[in-house]
C-alpha positions as CSV (number, residue, x, y, z in Angstrom):
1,X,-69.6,-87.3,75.6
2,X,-67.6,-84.0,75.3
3,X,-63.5,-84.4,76.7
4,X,-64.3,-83.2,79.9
5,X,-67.1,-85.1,81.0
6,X,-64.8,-88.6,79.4
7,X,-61.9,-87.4,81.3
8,X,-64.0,-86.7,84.7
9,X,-65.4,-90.3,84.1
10,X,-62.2,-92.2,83.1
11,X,-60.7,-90.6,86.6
12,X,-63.6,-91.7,88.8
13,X,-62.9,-95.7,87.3
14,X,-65.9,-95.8,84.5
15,X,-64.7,-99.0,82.1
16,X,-66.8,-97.7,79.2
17,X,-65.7,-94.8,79.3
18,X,-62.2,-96.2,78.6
19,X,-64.0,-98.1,75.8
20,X,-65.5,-94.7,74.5
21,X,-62.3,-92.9,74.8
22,X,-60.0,-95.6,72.8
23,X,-63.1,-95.8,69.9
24,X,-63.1,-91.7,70.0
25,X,-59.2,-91.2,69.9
26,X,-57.9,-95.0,68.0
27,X,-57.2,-93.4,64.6
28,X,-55.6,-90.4,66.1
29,X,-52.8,-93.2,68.2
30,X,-52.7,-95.6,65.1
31,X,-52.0,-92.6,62.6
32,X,-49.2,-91.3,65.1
33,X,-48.2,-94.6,65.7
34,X,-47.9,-96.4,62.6
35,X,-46.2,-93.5,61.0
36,X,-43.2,-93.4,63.6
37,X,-42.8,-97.2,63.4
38,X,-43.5,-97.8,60.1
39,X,-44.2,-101.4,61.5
40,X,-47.6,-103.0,61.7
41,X,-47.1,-105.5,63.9
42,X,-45.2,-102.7,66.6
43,X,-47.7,-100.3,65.6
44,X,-50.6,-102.8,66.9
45,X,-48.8,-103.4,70.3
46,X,-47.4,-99.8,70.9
47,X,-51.1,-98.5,70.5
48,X,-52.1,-100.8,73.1
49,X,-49.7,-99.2,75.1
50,X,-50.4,-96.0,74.5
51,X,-54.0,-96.4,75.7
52,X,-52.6,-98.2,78.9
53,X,-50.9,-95.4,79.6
54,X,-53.5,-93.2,79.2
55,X,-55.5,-94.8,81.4
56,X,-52.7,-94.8,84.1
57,X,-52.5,-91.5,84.1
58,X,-55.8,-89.7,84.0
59,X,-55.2,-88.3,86.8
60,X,-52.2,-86.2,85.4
61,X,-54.4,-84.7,82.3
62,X,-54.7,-81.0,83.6
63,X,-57.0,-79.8,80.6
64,X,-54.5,-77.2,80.0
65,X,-54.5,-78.4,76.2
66,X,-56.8,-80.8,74.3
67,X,-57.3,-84.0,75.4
68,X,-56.3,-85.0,71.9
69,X,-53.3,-83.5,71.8
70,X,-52.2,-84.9,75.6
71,X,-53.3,-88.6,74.4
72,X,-51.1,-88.0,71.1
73,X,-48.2,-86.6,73.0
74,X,-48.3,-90.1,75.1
75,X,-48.4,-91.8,71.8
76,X,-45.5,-90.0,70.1
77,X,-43.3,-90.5,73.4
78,X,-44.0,-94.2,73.5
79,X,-43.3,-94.6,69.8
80,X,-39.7,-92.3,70.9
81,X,-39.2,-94.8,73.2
82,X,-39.7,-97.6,71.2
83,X,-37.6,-96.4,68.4
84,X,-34.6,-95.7,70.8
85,X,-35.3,-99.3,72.6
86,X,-35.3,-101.1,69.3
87,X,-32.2,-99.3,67.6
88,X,-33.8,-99.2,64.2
89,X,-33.9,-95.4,63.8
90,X,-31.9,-92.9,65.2
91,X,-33.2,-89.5,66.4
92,X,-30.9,-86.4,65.4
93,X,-31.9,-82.6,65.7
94,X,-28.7,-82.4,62.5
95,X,-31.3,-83.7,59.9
96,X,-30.2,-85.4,56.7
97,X,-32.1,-85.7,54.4
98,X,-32.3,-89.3,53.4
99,X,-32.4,-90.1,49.8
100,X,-35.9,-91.9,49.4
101,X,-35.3,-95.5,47.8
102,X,-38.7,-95.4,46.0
103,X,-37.8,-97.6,42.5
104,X,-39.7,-97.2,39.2
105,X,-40.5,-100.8,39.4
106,X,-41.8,-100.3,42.6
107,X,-44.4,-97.6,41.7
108,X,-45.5,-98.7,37.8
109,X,-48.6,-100.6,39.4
110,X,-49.7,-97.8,41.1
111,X,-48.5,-95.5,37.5
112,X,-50.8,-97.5,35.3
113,X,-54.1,-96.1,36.3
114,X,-53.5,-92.4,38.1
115,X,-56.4,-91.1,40.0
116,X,-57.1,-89.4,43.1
117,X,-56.8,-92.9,45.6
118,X,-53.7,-93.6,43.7
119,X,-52.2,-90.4,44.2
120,X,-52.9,-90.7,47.8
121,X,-50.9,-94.3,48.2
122,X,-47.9,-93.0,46.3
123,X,-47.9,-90.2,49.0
124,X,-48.1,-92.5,51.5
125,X,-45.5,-94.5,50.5
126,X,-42.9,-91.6,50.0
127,X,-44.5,-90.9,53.3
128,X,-43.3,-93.9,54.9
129,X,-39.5,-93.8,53.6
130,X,-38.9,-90.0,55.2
131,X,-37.2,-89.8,58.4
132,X,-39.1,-90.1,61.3
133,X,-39.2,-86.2,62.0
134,X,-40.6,-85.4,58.7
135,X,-43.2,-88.5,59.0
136,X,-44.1,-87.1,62.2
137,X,-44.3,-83.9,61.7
138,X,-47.0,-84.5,58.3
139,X,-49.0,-87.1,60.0
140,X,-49.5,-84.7,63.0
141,X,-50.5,-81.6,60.6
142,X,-51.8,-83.2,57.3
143,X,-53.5,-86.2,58.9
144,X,-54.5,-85.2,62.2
145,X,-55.3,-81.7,61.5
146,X,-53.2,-80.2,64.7
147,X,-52.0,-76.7,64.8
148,X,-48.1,-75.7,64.8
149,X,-48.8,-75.4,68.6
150,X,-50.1,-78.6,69.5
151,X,-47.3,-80.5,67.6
152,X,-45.3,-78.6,69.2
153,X,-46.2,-79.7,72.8
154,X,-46.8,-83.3,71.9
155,X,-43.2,-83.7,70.1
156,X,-41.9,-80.9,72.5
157,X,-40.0,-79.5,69.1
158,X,-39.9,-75.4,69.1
159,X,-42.5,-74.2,66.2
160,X,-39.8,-73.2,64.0
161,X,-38.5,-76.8,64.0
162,X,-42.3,-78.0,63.4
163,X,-42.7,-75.6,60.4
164,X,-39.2,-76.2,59.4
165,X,-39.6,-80.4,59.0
166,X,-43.1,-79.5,57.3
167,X,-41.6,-77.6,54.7
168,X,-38.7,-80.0,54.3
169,X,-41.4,-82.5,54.0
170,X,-43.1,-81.4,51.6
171,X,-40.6,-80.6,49.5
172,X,-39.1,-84.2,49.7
173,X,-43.0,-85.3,48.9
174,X,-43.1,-83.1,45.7
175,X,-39.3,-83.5,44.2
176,X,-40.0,-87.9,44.7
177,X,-43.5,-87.4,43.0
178,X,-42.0,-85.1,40.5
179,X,-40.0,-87.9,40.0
180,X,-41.9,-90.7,39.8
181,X,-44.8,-88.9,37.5
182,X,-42.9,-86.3,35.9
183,X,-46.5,-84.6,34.0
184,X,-47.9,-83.8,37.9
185,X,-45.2,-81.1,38.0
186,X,-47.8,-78.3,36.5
187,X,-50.6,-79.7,39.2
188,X,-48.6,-80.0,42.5
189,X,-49.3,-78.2,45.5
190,X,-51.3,-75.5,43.3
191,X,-51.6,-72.9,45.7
């Protein structure tokens, strides 16, 4: 089922197509999600949410962008919401960046045996330690595969900002792995 014929269906009351449209978009809320709260257990609940919402508001969806991007525009406002509610995180267009507590001893499993899938969790994990903007703005890109555009309409950041926080990003993602495997430093981000 193609977005427009979900989205016609969802506003006329179809239940599966609620069921189809959480199965078609889950990974897309739980990436946006799970990055911004770095909490499982929020994570689950907020994604719940997020599909309430969605629901709740068919009626609003225009078609004027993707349905993805609308659906992960919900998500990333819910998960702005939460992290103001909850005090955990502050927002702030100033932008430190925050020294990454990522320990030797907590990366030498992961050192032992380097391959491709451990690569990708020690990402992952530097990942999870950036500031929210910087998660955001990788998962969005990187994970989720959305243009400078779409972030910027479900973050409502201008596209400098978007390309600016990607770029800081990535360079906080190559100085920690630097870092922590110093003989990746020929191989990273090979152009």
């Amino acid at each position: 089922m193609d977005d427009v014929a979900l989205v016609n269906a969802l506003k006329a009351g179809n239940t599966n197509a609620f069921r189809f449209l959480v199965d078609k978009y889950r990974n897309l809320v739980w990436h946006i999600v799970l990055r911004m709260t770095n909490r499982q257990e929020d994570a689950e609940d907020l994604c719940q949410e997020v599909f309430i919402r969605v629901f709740k508001q068919i009626d609003k969806f225009r078609g004027d962008s993707k349905l993805s991007t609308w659906i992960g525009s919900i998500a990333y406002n819910a998960c702005v919401d939460h992290v103001r509610k909850s005090k955990r995180e502050v927002l702030s267009s100033a932008d430190p960046i925050v020294a990454i507590n990522l320990a030797q001893s907590d990366v030498s499993p992961l050192l032992n045996k380097i391959d491709r899938n451990t690569m990708k969790k020690l990402v992952h994990r530097i990942i999870e330690q950036m500031p929210l903007q910087y998660r955001t703005v990788i998962t969005l890109f990187h994970l989720e595969e959305f243009s400078y555009r779409e972030i910027e309409e479900i973050t409502g950041m201008p596209e400098g900002t978007v390309k600016s926080y990607l770029s800081r990003g990535r360079e906080i993602i190559r100085q920690k792995m630097t870092e922590l495997v110093p003989d990746i430093q020929p191989v990273l981000f090979e152009a």
